[in-house]
DOMAR-752888 format. One line per field, with one value per residue (C-alpha): residue number from 1; x, y, z. Coordinates in steps of 0.05 Angstrom, whole numbers, plus 5000, padded with zeros to 4 digits. Layout:
! DOMAR-752888
num c(NUM | ...)
px c(X | ...)
py c(Y | ...)
pz c(Z | ...)
END
This chain:
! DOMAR-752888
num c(1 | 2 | 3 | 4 | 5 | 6 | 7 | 8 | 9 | 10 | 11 | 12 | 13 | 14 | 15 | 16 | 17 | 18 | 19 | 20 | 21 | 22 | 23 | 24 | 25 | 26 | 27 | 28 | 29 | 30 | 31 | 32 | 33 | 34 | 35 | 36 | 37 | 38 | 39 | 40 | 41 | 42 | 43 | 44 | 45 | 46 | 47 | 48 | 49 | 50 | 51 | 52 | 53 | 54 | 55 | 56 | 57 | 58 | 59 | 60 | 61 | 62 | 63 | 64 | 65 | 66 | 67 | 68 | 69 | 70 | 71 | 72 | 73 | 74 | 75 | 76 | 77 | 78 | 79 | 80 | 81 | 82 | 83 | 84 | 85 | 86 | 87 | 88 | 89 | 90 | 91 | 92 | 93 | 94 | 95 | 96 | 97 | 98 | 99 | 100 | 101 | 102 | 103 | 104 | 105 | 106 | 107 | 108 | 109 | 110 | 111 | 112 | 113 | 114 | 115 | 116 | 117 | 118 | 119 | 120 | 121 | 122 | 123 | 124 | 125 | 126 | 127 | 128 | 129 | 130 | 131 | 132 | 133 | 134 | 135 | 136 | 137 | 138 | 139 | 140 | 141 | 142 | 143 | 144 | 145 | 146 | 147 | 148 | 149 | 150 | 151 | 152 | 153 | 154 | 155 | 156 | 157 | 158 | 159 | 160 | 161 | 162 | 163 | 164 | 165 | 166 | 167 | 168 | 169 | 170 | 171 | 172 | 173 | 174 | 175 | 176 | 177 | 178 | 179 | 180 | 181 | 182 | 183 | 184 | 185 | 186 | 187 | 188 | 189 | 190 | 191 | 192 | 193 | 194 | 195 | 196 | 197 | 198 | 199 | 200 | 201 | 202 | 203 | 204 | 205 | 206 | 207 | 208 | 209 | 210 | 211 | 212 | 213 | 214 | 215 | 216 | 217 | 218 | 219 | 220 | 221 | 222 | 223 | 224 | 225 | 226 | 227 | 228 | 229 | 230 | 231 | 232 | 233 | 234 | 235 | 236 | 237 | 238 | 239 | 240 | 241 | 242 | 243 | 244 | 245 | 246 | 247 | 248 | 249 | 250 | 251 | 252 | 253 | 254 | 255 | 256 | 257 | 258 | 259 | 260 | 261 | 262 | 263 | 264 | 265 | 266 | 267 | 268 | 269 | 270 | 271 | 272 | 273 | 274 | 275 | 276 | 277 | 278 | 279 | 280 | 281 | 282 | 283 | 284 | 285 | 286 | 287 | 288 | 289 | 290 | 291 | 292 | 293 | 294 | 295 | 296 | 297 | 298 | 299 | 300 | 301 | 302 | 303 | 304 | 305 | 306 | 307 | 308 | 309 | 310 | 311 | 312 | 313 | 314 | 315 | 316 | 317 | 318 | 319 | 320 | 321 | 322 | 323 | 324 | 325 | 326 | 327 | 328 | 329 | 330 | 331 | 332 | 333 | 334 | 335 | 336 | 337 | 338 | 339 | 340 | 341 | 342 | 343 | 344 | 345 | 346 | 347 | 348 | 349 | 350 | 351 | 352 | 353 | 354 | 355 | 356 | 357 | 358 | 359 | 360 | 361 | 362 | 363 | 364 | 365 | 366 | 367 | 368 | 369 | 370 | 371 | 372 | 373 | 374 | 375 | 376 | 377 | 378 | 379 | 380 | 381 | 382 | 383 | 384 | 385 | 386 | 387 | 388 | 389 | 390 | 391 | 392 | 393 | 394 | 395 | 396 | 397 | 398 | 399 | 400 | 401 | 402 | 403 | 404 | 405 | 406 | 407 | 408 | 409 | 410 | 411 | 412 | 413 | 414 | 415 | 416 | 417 | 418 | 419 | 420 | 421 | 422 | 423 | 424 | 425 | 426 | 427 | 428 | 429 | 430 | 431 | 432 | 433 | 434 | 435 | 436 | 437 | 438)
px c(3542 | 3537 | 3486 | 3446 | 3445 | 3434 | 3366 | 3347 | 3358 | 3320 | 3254 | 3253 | 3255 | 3199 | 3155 | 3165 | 3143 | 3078 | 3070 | 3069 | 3012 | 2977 | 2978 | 2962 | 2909 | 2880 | 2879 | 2838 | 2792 | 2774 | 2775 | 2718 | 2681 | 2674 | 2665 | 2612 | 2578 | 2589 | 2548 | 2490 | 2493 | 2482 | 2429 | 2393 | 2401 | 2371 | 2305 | 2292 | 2327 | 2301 | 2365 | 2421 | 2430 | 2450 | 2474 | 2478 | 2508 | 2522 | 2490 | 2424 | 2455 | 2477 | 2413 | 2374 | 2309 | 2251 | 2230 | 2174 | 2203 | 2157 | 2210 | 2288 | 2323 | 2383 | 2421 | 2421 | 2447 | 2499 | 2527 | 2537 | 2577 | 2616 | 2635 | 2654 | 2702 | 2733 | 2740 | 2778 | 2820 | 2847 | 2859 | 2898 | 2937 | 3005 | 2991 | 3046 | 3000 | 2987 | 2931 | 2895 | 2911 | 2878 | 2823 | 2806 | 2818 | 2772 | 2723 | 2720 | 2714 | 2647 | 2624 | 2632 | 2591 | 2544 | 2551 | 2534 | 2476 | 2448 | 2440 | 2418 | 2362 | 2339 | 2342 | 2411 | 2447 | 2512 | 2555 | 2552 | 2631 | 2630 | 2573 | 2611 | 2670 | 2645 | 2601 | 2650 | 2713 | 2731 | 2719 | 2706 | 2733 | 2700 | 2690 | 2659 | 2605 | 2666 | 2700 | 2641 | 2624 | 2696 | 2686 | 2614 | 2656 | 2690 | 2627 | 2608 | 2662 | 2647 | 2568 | 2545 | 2485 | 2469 | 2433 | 2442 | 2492 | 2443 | 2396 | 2456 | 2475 | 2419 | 2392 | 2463 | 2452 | 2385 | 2422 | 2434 | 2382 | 2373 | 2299 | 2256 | 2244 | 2332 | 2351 | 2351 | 2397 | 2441 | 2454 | 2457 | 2512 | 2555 | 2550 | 2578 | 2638 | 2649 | 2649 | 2699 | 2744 | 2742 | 2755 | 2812 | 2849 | 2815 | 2795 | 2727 | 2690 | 2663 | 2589 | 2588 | 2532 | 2486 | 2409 | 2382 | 2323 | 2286 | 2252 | 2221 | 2215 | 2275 | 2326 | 2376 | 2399 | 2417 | 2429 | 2470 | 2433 | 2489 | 2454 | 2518 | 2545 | 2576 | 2507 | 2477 | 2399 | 2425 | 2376 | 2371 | 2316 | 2284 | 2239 | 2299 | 2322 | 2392 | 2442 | 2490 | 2541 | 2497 | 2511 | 2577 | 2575 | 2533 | 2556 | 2614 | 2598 | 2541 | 2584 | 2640 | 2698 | 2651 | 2600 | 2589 | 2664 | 2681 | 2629 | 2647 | 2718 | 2712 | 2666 | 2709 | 2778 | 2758 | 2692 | 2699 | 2782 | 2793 | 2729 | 2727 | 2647 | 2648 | 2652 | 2589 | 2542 | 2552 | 2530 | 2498 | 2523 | 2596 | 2662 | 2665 | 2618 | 2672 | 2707 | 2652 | 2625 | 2694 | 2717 | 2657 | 2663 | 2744 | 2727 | 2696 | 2756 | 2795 | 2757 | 2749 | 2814 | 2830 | 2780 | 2749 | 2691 | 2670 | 2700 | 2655 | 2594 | 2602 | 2624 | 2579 | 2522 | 2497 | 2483 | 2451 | 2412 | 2374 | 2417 | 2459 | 2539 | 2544 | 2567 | 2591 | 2666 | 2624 | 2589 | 2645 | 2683 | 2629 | 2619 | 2695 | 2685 | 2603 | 2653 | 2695 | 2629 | 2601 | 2633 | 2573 | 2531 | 2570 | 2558 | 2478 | 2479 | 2525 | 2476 | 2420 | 2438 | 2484 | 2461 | 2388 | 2389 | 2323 | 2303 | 2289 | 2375 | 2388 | 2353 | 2392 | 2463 | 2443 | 2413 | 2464 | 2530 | 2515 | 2471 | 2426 | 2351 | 2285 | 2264 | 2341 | 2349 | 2288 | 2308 | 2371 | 2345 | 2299 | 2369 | 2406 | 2342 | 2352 | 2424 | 2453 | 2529 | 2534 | 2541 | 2612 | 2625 | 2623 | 2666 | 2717 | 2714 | 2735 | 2792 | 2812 | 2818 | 2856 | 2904 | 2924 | 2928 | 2969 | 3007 | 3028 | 3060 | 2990 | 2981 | 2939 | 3001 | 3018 | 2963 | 2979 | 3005 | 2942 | 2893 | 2931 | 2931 | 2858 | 2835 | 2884 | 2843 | 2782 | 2800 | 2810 | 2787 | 2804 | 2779 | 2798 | 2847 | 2891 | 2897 | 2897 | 2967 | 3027)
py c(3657 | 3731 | 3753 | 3688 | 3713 | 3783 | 3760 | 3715 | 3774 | 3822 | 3774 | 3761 | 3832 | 3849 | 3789 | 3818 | 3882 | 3857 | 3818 | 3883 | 3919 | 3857 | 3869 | 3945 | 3928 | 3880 | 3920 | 3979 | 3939 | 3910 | 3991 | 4006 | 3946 | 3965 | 4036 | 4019 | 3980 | 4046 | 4079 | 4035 | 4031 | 4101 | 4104 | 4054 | 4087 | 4153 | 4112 | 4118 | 4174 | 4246 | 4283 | 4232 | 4244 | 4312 | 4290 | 4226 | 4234 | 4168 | 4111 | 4087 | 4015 | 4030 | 4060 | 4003 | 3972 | 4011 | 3989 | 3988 | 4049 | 4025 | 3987 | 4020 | 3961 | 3989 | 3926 | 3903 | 3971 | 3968 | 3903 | 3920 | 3981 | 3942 | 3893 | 3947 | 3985 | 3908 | 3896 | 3960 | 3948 | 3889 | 3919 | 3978 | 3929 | 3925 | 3961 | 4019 | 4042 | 4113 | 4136 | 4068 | 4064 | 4149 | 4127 | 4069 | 4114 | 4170 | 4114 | 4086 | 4158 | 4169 | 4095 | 4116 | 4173 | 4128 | 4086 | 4153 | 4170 | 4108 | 4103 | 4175 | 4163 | 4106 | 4151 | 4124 | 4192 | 4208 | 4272 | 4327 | 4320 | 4245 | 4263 | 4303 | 4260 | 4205 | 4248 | 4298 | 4276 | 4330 | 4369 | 4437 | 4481 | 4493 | 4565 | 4607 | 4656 | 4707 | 4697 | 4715 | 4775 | 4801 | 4802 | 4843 | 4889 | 4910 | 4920 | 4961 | 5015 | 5006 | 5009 | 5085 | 5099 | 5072 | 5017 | 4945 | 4911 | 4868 | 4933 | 4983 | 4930 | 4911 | 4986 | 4992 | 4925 | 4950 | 5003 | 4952 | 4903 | 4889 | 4907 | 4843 | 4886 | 4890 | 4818 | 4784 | 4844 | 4847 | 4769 | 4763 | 4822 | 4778 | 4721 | 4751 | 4783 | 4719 | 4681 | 4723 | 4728 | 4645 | 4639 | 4689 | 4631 | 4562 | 4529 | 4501 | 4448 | 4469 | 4472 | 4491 | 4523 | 4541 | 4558 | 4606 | 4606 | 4646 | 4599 | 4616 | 4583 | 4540 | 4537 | 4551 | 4619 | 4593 | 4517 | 4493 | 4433 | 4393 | 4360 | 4329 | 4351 | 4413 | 4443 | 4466 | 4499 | 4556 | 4571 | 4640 | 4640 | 4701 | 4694 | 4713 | 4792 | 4791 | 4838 | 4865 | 4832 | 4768 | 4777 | 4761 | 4712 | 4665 | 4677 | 4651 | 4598 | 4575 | 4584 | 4614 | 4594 | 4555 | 4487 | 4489 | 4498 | 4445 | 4386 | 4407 | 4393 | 4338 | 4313 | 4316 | 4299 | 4242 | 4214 | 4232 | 4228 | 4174 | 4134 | 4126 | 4114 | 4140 | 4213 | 4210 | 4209 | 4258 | 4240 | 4294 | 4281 | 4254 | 4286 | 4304 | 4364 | 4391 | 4406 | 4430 | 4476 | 4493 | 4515 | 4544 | 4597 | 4602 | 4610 | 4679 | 4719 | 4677 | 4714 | 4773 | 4785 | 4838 | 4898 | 4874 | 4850 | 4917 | 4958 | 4924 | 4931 | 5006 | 5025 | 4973 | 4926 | 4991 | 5028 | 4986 | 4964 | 5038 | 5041 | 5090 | 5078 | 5125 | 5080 | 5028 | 5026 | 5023 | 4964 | 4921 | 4935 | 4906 | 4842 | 4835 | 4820 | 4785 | 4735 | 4714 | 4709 | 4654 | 4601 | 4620 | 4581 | 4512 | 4533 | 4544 | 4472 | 4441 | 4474 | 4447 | 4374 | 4360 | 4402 | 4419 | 4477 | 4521 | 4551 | 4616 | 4609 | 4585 | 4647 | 4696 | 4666 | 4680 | 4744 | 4769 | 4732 | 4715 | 4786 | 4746 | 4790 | 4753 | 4711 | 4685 | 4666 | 4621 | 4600 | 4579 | 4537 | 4510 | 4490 | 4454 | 4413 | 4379 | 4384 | 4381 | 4374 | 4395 | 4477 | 4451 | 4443 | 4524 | 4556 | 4497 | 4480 | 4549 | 4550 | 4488 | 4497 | 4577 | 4542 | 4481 | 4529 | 4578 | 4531 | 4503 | 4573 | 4613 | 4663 | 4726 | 4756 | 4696 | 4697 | 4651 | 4595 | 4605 | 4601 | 4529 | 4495 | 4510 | 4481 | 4413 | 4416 | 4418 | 4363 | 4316 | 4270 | 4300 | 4302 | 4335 | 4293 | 4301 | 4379 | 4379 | 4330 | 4368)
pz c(8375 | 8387 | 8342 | 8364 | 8439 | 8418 | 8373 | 8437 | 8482 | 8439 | 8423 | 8503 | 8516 | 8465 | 8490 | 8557 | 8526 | 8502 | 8556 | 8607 | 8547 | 8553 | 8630 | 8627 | 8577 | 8614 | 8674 | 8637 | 8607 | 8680 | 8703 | 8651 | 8668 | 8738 | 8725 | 8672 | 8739 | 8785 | 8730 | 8728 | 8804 | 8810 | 8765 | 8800 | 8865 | 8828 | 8809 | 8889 | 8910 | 8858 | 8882 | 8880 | 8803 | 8782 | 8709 | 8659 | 8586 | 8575 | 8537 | 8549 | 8551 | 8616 | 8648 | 8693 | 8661 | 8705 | 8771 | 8822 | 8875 | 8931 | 8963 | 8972 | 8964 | 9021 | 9032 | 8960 | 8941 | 8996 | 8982 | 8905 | 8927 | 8976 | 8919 | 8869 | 8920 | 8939 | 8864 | 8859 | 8918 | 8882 | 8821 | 8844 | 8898 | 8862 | 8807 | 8774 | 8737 | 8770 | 8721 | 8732 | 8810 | 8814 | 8773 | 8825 | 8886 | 8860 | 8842 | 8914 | 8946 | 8902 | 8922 | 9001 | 8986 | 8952 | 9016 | 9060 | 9012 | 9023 | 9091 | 9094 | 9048 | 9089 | 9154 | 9182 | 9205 | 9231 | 9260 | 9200 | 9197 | 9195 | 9138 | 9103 | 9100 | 9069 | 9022 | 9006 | 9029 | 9068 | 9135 | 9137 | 9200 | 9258 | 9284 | 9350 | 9353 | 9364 | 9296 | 9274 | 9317 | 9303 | 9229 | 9242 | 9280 | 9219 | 9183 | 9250 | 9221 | 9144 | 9139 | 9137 | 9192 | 9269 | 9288 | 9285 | 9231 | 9197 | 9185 | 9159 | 9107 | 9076 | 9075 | 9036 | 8998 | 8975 | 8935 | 8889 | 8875 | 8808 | 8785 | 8757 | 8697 | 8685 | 8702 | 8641 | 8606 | 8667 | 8670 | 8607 | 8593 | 8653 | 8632 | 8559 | 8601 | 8646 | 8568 | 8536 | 8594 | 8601 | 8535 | 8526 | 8561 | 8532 | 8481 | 8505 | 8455 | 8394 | 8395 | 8473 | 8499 | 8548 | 8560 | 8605 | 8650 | 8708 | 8756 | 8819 | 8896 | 8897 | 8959 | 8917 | 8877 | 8806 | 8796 | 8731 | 8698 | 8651 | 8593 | 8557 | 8491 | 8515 | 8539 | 8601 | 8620 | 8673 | 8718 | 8758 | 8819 | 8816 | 8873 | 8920 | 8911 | 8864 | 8882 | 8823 | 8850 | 8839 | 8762 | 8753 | 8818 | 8781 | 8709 | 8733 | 8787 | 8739 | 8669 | 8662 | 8684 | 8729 | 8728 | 8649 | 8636 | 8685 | 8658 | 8591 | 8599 | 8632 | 8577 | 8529 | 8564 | 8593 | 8570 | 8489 | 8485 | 8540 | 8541 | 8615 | 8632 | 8706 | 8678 | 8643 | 8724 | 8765 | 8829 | 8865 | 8936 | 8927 | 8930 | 8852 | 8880 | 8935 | 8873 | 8826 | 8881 | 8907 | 8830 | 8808 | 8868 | 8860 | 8781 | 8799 | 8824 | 8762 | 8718 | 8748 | 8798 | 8841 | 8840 | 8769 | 8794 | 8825 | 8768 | 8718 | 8770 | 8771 | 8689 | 8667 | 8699 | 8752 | 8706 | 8660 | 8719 | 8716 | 8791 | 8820 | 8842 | 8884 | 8943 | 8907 | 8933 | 9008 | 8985 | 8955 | 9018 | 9053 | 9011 | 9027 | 9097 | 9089 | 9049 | 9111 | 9138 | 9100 | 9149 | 9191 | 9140 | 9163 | 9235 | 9227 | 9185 | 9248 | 9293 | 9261 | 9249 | 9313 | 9367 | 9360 | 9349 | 9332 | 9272 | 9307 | 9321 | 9259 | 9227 | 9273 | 9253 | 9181 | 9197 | 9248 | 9212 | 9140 | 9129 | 9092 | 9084 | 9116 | 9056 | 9046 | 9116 | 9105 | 9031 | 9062 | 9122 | 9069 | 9034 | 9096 | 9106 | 9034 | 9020 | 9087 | 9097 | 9020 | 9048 | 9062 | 8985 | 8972 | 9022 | 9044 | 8974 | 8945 | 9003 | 8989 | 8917 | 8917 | 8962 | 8924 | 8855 | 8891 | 8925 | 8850 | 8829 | 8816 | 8844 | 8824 | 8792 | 8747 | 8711 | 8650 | 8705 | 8746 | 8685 | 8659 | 8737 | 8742 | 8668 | 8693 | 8755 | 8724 | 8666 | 8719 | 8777 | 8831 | 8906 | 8963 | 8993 | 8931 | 8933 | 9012 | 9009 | 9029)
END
């Protein structure tokens, strides 16, 4: 009688047990069928909208048959996202499954911003924080004209020479401008370093690579175009004057340990090993960038910690540059403190966007605050006008990523801890609610 309670006992227990897979399965397979619609929604919202897109790897199946443009379709587009993120809700409601309940949370947060996008390509605007919010899930501090002119103050003791700030640095910044005629060599020789340094601590796919490219008047200094498979087209805009420093800032922001690194692992961790479909768009304007921008910028000082970055400026890229180091320590000093600085940059796109302010304003923040020359004041008010609340996304992001990673147990001394946080972070959906939770 035993052994016959036993055998009932264990069959109920295994049916139960493939009843629960069943469940889980089930549950998956709806995930990827509404992810698989996220993907094809954004697509079709890139058909109207040039800059919502910034990368697709994924089947052709999924791309939307084309389309007469002449029309934005707003309300049709809304309602599909509004049925996606209540087809999530109920699929998460209940559900133990914590990889399946992050995957549906990080899928709503990138159909707000598609929400946000929306109405902001159709003309519908709100407060840049409320903006950036829903675009980017996150919202950046707010600081005074005198945090600002407290930092200058500092420069006011660093910077050799009299006169006004703005004038002593760039006459010191000047000192190292790369020549047109040395920018391929000296990019290239970074991004080598920023390679072999990244790699000293991962594994990247084989067959990774990147291609690089000198374009001229864009808003932006280098861009990082994914193409899937593991590659990337690196772009470098040479129409605005690169500083040395520039080099290893966007070998690594660009690269290494940076955007190429980052879509490549999520490539292959998620879309190739996992199969999940949303990975393969990368929606332009949605909080996936917070963290792309964010990393990209905290992947520099990965790389290169501590003084390394200036150490490899004056033994190596200087003098290959034809330039002289002779003030170099100065200078580094100085791009300490222009770094605090670059909060300004929010301030200007607040400014702009909430409060009116001018252009001729605008222009003297990033003159007076973010020491940016003439040409990159303009380049940069060029950039606010088309990317708007998206200038959040490269100093809040950076903060907001060095403070989760540290916060984990790496810190610039643990260097083999710090290295493996930051390759999970960037082999996962993440947003910026989940690093900022206490």
């Amino acid at each position: 009688m035993l052994k016959r309670y036993l055998k009932i006992l264990t069959l109920a227990v295994l049916a139960g047990s493939c009843s629960t897979r069943e469940t889980a399965t089930n549950h998956n397979s709806n995930l990827d069928s509404i992810a698989r619609e996220y993907v094809t929604l954004g697509l079709s919202i890139g058909q109207y909208d040039g800059d919502f897109v910034d990368a697709y790897y994924g089947p052709d199946s999924l791309r939307p048959a084309k389309t007469d443009t002449s029309q934005f379709p707003k309300d049709a587009f809304l309602q599909k996202t509004s049925s996606l993120k209540k087809a999530l809700a109920a699929l998460a409601t209940g559900n133990q499954n914590d990889t399946l309940t992050r995957r549906a949370a990080w899928l709503t947060a990138q159909l707000t911003a598609f929400e946000r996008r929306i109405h902001l390509f159709s003309g519908t605007l709100v407060p840049f924080d409320s903006e950036s919010k829903e675009l980017f899930d996150a919202v950046a501090p707010v600081y005074d004209e005198k945090h600002f002119q407290d930092l200058i103050a500092k420069l006011d003791r660093l910077l050799p020479g009299k006169g006004p700030i703005p004038n002593r640095y760039q006459q010191l910044a000047s000192r190292f401008l790369i020549p047109q005629g040395k920018i391929d060599t000296v990019f290239r020789t970074a991004i080598a370093e920023a390679r072999k340094r990244t790699l000293a601590h991962y594994a990247l796919p084989a067959g990774e690579d990147f291609k690089l490219e000198y374009v001229r008047d864009k808003p932006w200094s280098g861009y990082n175009w994914y193409k899937g498979n593991y590659k990337s087209v690196i772009q470098i805009n040479v129409s605005q004057p690169i500083y040395i420093e520039r080099a290893i800032d966007l070998a690594c922001h660009e690269g290494y340990p940076g955007h190429h690194v980052y879509n490549a692992l999520l490539e292959k961790n998620l879309y190739r090993d996992k199969g999940w479909p949303e990975i393969s768009l990368y929606p332009l304007f949605s909080p996936q960038s917070l963290i792309a921008e964010g990393s990209a910028n905290y992947g520099i000082s990965m790389a290169f910690p501590g003084n390394e970055q200036r150490e490899f400026c004056k033994n190596v890229l200087i003098p290959l540059a034809g330039l002289d180091t002779t003030m170099a320590n100065v200078y580094f000093e100085a791009l300490a403190i222009r770094s605090a600085l670059n909060y300004a940059r929010n301030e200007v796109a607040r400014g702009l966007l909430d409060h009116g302010m001018s252009d001729q304003e605008a222009k003297r923040w990033l003159t007076d605050y973010s020491l940016l020359p003439e040409k990159g004041a303009s380049d940069y008010l060029r950039f606010i006008r088309k990317y708007r609340s998206y200038v959040i996304n490269y100093n809040y992001g950076q903060d907001i990523i060095r403070k989760y990673i540290e916060a984990q147990g790496g810190t610039p001394d643990a260097t083999d801890k710090r290295w493996t946080l930051f390759e999970t972070l960037l082999s996962n959906e993440n947003k910026a609610s989940d690093l900022l939770k206490p």
